[in-house]
Legacy VTK file of the C-alpha trace (Angstrom):
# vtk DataFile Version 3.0
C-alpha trace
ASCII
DATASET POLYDATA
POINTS 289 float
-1.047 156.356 159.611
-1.836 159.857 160.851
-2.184 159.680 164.705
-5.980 161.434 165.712
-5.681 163.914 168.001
-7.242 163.704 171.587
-9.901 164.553 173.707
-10.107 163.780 177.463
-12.989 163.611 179.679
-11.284 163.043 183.351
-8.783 163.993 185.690
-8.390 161.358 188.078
-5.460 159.082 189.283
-5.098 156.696 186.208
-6.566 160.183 183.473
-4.109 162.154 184.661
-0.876 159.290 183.842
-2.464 158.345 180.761
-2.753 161.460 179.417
0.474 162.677 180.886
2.264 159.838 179.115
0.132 160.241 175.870
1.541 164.070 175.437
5.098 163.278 176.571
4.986 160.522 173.323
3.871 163.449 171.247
0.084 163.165 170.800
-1.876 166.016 170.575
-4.628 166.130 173.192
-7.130 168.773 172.010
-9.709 169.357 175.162
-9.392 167.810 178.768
-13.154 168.141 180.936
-14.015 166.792 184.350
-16.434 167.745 186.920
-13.648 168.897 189.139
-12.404 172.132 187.222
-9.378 172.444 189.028
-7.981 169.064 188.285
-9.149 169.524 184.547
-7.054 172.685 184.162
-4.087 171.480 186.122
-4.493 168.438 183.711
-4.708 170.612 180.352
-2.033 172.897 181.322
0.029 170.175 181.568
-0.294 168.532 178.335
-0.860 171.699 176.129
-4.702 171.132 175.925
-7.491 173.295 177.209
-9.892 172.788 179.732
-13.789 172.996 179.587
-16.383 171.732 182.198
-18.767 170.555 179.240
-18.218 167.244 178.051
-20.308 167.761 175.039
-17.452 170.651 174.337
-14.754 168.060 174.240
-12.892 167.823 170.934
-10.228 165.065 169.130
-10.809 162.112 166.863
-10.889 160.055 169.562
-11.942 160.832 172.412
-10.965 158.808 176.156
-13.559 159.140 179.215
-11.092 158.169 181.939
-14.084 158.324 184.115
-15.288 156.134 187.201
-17.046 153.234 185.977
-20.912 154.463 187.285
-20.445 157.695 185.490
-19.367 156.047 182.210
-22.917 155.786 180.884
-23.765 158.661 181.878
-21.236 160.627 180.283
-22.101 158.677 177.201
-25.027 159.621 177.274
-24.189 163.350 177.712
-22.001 163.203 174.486
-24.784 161.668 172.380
-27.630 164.379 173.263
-28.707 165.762 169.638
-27.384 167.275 167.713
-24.160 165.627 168.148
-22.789 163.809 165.262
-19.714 161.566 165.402
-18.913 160.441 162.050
-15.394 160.067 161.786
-14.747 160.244 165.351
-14.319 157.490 168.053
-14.854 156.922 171.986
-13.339 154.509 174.408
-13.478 154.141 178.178
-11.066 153.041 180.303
-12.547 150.714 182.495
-11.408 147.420 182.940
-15.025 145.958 183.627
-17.597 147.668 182.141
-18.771 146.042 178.806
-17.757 148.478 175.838
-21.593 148.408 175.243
-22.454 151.368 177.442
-21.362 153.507 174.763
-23.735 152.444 172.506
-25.779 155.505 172.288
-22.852 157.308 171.131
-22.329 154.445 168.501
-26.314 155.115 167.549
-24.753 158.735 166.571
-22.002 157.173 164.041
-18.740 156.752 166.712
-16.729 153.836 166.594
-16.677 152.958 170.262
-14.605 150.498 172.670
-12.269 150.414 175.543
-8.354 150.483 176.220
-7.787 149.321 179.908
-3.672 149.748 180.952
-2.808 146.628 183.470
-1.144 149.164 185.945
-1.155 150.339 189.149
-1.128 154.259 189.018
0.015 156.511 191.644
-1.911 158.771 193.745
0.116 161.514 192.825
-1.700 163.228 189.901
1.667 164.922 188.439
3.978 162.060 187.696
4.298 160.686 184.346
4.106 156.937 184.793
6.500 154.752 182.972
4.013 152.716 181.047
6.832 150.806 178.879
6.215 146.680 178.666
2.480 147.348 180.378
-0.598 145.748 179.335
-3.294 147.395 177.370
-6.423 145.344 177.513
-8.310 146.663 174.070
-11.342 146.179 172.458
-12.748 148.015 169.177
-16.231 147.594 167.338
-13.867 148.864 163.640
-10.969 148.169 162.265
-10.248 151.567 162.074
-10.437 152.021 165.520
-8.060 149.006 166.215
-5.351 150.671 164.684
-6.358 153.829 166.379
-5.808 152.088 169.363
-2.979 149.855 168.431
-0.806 152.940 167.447
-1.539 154.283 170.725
0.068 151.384 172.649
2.774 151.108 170.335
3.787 154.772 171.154
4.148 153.935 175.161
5.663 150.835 173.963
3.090 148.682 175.550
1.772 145.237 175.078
-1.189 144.756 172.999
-3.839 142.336 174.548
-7.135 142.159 172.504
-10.083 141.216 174.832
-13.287 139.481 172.842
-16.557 140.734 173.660
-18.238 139.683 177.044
-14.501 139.025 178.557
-14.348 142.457 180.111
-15.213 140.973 183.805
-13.224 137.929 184.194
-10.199 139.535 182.865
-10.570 142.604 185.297
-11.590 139.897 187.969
-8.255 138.316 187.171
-6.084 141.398 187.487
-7.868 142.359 191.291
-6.794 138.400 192.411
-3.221 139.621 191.243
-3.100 143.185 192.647
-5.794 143.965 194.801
-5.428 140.776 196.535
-1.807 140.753 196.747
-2.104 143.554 198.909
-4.775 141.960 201.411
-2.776 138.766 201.975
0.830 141.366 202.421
-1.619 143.278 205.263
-2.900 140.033 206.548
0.799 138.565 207.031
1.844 141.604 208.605
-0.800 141.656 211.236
0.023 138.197 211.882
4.104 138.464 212.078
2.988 141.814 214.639
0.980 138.701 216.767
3.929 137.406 218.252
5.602 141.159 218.607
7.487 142.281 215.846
6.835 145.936 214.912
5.190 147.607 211.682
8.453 148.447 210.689
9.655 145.012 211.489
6.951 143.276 209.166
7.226 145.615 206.534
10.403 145.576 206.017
10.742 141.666 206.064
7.903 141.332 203.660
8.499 144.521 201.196
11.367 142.405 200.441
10.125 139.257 200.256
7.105 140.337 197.946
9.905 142.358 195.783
12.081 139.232 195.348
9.144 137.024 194.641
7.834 139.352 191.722
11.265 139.080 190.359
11.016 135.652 190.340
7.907 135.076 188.975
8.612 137.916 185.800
11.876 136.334 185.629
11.056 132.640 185.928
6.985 132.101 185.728
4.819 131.222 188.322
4.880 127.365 188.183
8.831 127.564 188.319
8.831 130.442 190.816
6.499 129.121 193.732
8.920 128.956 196.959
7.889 127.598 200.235
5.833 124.189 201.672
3.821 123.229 198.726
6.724 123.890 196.124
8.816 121.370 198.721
5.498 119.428 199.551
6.870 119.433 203.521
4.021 118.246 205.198
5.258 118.740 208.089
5.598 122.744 208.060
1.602 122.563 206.691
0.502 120.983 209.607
2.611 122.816 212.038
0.721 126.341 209.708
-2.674 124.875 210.121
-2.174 124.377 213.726
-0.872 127.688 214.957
-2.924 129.551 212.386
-5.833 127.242 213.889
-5.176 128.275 217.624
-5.289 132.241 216.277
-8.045 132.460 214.355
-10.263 129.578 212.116
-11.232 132.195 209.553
-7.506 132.400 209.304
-6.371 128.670 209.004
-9.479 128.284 206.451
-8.432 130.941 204.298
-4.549 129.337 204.594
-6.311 126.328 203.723
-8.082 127.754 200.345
-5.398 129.449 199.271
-3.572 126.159 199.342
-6.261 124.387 197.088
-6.207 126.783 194.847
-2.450 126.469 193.981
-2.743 122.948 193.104
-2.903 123.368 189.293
0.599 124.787 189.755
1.718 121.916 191.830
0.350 119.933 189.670
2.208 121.537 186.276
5.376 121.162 189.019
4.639 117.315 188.512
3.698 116.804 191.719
1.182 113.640 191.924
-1.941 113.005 193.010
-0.844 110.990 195.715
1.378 113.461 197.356
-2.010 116.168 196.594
-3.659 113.550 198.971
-1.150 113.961 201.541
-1.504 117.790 201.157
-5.303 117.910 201.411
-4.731 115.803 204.492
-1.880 118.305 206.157
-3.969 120.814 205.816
-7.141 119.202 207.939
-4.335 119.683 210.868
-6.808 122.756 212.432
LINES 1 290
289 0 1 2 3 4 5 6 7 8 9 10 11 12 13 14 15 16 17 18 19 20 21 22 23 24 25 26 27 28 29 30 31 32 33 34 35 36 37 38 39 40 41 42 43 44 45 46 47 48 49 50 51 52 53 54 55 56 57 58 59 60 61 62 63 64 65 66 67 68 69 70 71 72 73 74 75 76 77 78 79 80 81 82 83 84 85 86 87 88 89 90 91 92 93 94 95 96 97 98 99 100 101 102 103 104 105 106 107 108 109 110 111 112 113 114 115 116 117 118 119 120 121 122 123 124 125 126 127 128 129 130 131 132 133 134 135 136 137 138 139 140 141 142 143 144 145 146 147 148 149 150 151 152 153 154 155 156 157 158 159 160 161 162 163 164 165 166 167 168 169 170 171 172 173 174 175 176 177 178 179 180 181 182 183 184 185 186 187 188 189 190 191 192 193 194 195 196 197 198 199 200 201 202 203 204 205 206 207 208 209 210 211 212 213 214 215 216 217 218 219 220 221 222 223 224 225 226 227 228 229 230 231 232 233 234 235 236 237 238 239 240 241 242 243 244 245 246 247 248 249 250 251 252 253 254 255 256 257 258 259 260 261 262 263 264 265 266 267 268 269 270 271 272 273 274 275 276 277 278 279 280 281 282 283 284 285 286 287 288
């Protein structure tokens, strides 16, 4: 199959690594727009492409707004405005979230449309071409043609392929904030805590970078049922109580949230094999406030 050549409408964080790790794989980005000129031709210089500040100008068989989510439809809507035609040519966005149906009035002018979200974490510097081999690309295609569009695409950054069905945009996007977004919240929250009896930033941070870093390991390495460490992996009651109680004597919204974090890893205790006896004796551990 003949690989379509490019066009790019966005310059941001996760625009710039796609595209930068697109054109190091060899495709052929035509045009790159964004509202911020600069970054466009900083972008397009980059990957051999030119710049433009119209969207409407923006050229390739398909063509990727890697665009904040509230400017997606807009931007669609942009591209559609007569007399665009787009037989033959496709659109995506990139957004994890947002239902591939915003693009429908650029489907209404003959484009294939969908979306190709990348499961990763890109950095804040614009100019690094991230490593995107083994990550997940969340796609979803109204053609077959398309699909393979697409499917080439992630094959080329040697990606994983994970086809979402329509309406699943949200929950999986959901999902992937619990793992990353959150992740982050609960490594701030234990470092403000561990700095409550007097250990330093650097203190916490360095105890928990590695921590977090071992426990990834672990859980790529092993899977999260096998991987859980700590008091509910051991079920020590004891240690649960003696968490609820300090955490209790800090701060409630603390102990509560300790609490519901708890419940919520029961399905894994309970694919562990632990019973629903020793659950009980959990649930009661953790009324210890």
């Amino acid at each position: 199959m003949n690989r379509p050549t490019l066009g790019w409408v966005g310059a941001g964080r996760a625009a710039s690594g796609m595209a930068r790790a697109l054109a190091a794989r060899g495709w052929r980005i035509e045009t790159v727009t964004s509202r911020d000129g600069d970054s466009a031709r900083v972008l397009a210089e980059s990957v051999g492409a030119r710049a433009t500040a119209d969207p409407a100008a923006v050229g390739g068989d398909l063509v990727i707004l890697a665009v904040p989510d509230g400017a997606i439809a807009e931007v669609a809507a942009r591209l559609a405005e007569p007399p665009a035609s787009w037989a033959g040519r496709a659109v995506v966005h990139t957004s994890g979230a947002t239902e591939i149906a915003v693009l429908e009035p650029l489907a209404a002018r003959s484009a294939q449309i969908g979306g190709l979200h990348p499961a990763y974490p890109f950095s804040s510097d614009r100019t690094l071409t991230p490593p995107l081999s083994g990550v997940t690309f969340a796609v979803e295609a109204d053609s077959d043609p398309l699909r393979a569009w697409l499917t080439a695409l992630v094959d080329s950054l040697d990606g994983k392929l994970l086809t979402l069905p329509p309406g699943a945009r949200p929950v999986y996007h959901a999902a992937l904030v619990f793992a990353s977004n959150y992740t982050i919240t609960l490594i701030g929250l234990a470092a403000r805590l561990m700095e409550r009896f007097g250990a330093s930033p650097d203190a916490a941070k360095g105890a928990l970078d590695s921590l977090v870093a071992g426990m990834v390991e672990n859980v790529r390495r092993e899977g999260a049922v096998a991987a859980l460490p700590g008091p509910l992996a051991r079920v020590d009651l004891g240690t649960l109580a003696a968490h609820m109680r300090a955490l209790g004597q800090l701060d409630s919204d603390t102990a509560r949230l300790y609490a519901e974090l708890a419940r919520a890893t029961y399905p894994i205790l309970r694919a562990r094999g632990v019973s629903m006896d020793r659950l009980a004796a959990i649930e009661r551990a953790l009324g210890e406030e």
